[in-house]
DRENKOLFI-938720 format. One line per field, with one value per residue: residue in one letter; residue number from 1; x, y, z of N, C-alpha, C in turn. Coordinates in pm, whole numbers, plus 50000, padded with zeros to 5 digits. Atoms other than C-alpha are relative to their C-alpha. Layout:
N
balum: [a/...]
sekol: [NUM/...]
n_x: [X/...]
n_y: [Y/...]
n_z: [Z/...]
ca_x: [X/...]
ca_y: [Y/...]
ca_z: [Z/...]
c_x: [X/...]
c_y: [Y/...]
c_z: [Z/...]
end
This chain:
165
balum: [x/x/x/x/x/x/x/x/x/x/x/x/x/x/x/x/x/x/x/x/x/x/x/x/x/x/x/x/x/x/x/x/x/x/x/x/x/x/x/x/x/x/x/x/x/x/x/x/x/x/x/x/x/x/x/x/x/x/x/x/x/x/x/x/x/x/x/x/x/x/x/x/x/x/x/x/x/x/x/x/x/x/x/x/x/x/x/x/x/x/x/x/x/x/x/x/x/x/x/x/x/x/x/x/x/x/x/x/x/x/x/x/x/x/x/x/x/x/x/x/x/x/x/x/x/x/x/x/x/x/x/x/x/x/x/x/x/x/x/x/x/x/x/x/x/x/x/x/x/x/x/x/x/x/x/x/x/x/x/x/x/x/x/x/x]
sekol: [1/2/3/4/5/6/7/8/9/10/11/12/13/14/15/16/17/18/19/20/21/22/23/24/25/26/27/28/29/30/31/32/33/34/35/36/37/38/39/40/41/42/43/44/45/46/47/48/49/50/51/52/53/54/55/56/57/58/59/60/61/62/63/64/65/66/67/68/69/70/71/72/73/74/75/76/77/78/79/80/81/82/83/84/85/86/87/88/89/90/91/92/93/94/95/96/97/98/99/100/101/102/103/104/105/106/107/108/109/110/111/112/113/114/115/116/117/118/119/120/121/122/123/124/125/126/127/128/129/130/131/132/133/134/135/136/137/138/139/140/141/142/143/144/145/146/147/148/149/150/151/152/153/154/155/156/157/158/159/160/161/162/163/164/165]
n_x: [50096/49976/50043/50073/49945/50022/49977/49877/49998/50056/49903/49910/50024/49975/49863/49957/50073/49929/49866/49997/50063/49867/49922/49849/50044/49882/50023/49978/50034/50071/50070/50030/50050/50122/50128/49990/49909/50025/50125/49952/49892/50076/50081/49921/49980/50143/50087/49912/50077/49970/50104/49938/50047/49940/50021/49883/49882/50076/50093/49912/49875/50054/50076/49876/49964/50065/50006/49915/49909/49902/49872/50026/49949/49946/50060/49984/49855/49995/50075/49961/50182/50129/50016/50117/49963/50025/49998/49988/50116/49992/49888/49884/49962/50041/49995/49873/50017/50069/49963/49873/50050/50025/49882/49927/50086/50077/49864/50043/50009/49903/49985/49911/49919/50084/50028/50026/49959/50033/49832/50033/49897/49976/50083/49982/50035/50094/49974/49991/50076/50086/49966/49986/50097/50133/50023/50039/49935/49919/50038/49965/49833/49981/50080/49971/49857/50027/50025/49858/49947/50078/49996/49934/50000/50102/49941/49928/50120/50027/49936/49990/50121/50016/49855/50037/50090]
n_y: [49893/49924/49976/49868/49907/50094/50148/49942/49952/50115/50090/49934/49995/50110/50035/49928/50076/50169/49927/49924/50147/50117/50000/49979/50007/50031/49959/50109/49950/50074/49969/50151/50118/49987/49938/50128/50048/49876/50074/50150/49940/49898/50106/50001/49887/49986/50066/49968/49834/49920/49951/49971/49911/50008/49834/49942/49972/49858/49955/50065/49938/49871/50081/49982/49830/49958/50135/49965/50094/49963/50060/50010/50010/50183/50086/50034/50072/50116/50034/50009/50024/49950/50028/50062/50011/50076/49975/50137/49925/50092/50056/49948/50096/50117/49928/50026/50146/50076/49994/50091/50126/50031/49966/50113/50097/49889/49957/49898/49828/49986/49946/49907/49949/50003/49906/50069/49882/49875/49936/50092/50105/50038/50048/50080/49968/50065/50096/50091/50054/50126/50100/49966/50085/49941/49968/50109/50073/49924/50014/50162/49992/49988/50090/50087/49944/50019/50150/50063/50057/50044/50083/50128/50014/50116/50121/50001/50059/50086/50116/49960/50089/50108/50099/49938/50136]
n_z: [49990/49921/49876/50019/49856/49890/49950/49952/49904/49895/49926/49897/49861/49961/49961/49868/49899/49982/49964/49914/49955/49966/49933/50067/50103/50058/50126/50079/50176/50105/50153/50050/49881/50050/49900/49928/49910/49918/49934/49870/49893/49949/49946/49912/49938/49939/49900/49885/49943/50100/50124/50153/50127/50135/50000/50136/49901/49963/49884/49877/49980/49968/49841/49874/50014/49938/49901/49897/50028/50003/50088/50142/50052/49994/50039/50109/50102/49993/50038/50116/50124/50002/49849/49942/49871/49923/49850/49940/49953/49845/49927/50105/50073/50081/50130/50004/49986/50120/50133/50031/50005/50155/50103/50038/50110/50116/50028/50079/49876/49924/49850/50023/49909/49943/49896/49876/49866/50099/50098/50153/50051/50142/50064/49913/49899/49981/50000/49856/49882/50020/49972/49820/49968/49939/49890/49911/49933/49852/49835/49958/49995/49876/49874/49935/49973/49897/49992/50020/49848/49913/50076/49952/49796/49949/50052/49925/49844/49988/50032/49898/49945/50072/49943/49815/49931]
ca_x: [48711/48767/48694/48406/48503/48293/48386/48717/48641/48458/48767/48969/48766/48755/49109/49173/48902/49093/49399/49286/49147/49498/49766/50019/49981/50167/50189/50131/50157/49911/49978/49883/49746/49409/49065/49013/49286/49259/48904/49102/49359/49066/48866/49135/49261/48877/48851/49210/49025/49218/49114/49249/49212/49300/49321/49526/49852/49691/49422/49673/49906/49622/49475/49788/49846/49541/49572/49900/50122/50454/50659/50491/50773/50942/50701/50635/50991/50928/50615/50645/50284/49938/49854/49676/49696/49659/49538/49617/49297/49344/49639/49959/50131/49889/49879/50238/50189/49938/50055/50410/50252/50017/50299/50459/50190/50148/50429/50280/50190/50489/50548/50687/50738/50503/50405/50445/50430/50388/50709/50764/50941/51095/51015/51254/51156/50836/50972/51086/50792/50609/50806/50707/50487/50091/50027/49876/50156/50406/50184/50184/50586/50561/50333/50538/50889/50711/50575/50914/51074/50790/50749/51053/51085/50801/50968/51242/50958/50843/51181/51256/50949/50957/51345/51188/50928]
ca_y: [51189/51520/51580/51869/52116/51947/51630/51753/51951/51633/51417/51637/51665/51267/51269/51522/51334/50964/51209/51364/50942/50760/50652/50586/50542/50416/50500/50250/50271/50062/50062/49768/49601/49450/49605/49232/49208/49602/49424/49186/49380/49658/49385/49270/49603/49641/49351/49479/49819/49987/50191/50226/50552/50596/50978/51193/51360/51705/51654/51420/51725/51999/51770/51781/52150/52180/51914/52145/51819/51997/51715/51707/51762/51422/51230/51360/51240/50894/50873/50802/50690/50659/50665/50486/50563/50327/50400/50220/50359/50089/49907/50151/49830/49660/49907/49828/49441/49379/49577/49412/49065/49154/49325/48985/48802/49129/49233/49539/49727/49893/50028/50362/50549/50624/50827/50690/50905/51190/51184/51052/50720/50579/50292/50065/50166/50068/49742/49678/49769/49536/49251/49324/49043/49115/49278/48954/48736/48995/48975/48615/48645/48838/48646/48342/48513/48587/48296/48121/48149/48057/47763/47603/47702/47444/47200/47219/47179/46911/46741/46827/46657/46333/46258/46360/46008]
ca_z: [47541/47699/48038/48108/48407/48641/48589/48624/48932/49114/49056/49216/49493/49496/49483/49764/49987/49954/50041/50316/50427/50366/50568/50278/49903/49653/49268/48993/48591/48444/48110/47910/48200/48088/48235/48368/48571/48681/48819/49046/49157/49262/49392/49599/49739/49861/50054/50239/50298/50026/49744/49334/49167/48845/48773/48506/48643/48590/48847/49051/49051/49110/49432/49560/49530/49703/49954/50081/49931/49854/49662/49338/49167/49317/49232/48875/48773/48849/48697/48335/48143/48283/48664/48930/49295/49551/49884/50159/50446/50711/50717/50563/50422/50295/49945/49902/49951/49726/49421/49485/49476/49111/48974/48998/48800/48604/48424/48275/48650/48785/49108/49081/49401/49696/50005/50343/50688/50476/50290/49922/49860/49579/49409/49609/49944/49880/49753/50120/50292/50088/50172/50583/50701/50753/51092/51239/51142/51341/51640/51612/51590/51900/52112/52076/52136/52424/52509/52441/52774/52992/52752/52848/53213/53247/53059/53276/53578/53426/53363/53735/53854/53614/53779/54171/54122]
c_x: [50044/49935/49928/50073/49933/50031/50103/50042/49945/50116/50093/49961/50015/50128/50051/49926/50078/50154/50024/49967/50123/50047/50131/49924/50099/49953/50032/49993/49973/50010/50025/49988/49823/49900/49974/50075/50006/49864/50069/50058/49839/49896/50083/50086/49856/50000/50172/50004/50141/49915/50098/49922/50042/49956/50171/50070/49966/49889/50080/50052/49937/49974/50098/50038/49895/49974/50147/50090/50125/50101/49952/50061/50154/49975/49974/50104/49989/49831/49949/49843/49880/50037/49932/50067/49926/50000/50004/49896/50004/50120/50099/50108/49958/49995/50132/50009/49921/50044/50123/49939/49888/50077/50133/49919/49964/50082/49982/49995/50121/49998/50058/50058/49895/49973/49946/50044/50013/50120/50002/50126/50014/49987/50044/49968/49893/50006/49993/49872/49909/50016/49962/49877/49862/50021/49981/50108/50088/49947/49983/50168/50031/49956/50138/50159/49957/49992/50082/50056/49892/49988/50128/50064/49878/50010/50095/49969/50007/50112/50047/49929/49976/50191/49988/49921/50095]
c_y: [50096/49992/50129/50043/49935/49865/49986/50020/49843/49887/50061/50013/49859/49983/50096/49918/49854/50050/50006/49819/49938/50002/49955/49987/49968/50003/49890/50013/49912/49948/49908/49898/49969/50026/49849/49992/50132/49979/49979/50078/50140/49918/49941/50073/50033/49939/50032/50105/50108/50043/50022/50131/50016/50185/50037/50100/50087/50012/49934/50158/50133/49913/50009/50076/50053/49936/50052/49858/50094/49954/49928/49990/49888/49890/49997/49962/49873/49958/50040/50006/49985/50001/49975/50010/49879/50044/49894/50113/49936/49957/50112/49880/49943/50039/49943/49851/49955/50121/49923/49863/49996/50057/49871/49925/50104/50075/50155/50110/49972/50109/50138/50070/49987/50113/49929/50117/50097/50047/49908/49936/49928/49845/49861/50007/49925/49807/49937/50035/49898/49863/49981/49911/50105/50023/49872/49895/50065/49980/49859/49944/50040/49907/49859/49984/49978/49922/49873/49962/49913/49826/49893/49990/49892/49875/49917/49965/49883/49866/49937/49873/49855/49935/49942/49818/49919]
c_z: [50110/50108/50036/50133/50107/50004/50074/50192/50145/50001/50046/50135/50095/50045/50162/50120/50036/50073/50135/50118/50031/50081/49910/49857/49881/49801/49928/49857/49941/49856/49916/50086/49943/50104/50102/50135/50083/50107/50114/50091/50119/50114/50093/50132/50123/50126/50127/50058/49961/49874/49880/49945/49878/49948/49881/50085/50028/50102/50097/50102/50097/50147/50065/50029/50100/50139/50088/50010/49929/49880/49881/49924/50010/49918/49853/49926/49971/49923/49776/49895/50123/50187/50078/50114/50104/50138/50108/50160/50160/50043/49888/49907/49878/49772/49871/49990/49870/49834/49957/49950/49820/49948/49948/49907/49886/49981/49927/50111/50097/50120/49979/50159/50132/50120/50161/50104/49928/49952/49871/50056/49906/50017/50070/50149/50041/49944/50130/50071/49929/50027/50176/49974/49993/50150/50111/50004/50097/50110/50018/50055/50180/50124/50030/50023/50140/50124/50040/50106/50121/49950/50056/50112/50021/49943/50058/50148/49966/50034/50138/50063/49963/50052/50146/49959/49892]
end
């Protein structure tokens, strides 16, 4: 079913608003993915304080025209059949993470390219940042790098101290 002018006009504005919200975003092509599983994945994105739009290229293309986005004509190369953006709002990774991860159980949604730090990246790019730990384990990584030396300077006390009696 066609799309009336306002409907039109209001998802463009949606789309410019989630635009103007992100911190990266990454493009996905749905197509023959079942509504079910478009559930999960949306339902999943949510609870990592991401968002799924699903928008037609022509208002993608106009939101971005108006949104003072530039590399429209990057991105439409790589984007072949339907389209679903993924915002990533909180964490910039996490967008990138979780489509990599149902695109493995879901052979139908592919990754196409994306938009990180306000530059487009292609489709492997975003491969690697999806492979980048969550935030928390890294700062766990760090802490006990940290950690590390002090750790066995007192081991070295102790062994010190346990030869002394």
């Amino acid at each position: 079913m066609a799309l009336t002018k306002i409907q039109k006009t209001k998802q463009i504005d949606s789309i410019k608003e989630k635009l103007s919200n992100q911190k990266s975003i990454v493009f996905v092509d749905f197509n023959k993915v079942p509504s079910k599983e478009m559930f999960s994945l949306r339902k999943t994105l949510k609870e990592a304080g991401c968002n799924l739009k699903i928008a037609k290229k022509t208002l993608v293309r106009v939101a971005f025209g108006q949104s003072n986005i530039s590399y429209w004509n990057k991105i439409k190369s790589s984007i072949p059949g339907q389209l679903a953006l993924v915002f990533g709002v909180e964490d910039e990774i996490a967008p990138a993470r979780i489509a990599n991860q149902f695109a493995k159980t879901q052979e139908n949604l592919k990754i196409l390219g994306g938009i990180f730090e306000n530059r487009f990246i292609d489709r492997e790019k975003v491969l690697v940042l999806a492979n980048i730990p969550p935030r928390n384990e890294l700062l766990g990584r760090l802490v006990g790098s940290i950690y590390s030396p002090v750790t066995s300077f007192v081991r070295v006390l102790n062994k010190i101290s346990e030869k002394n009696n």
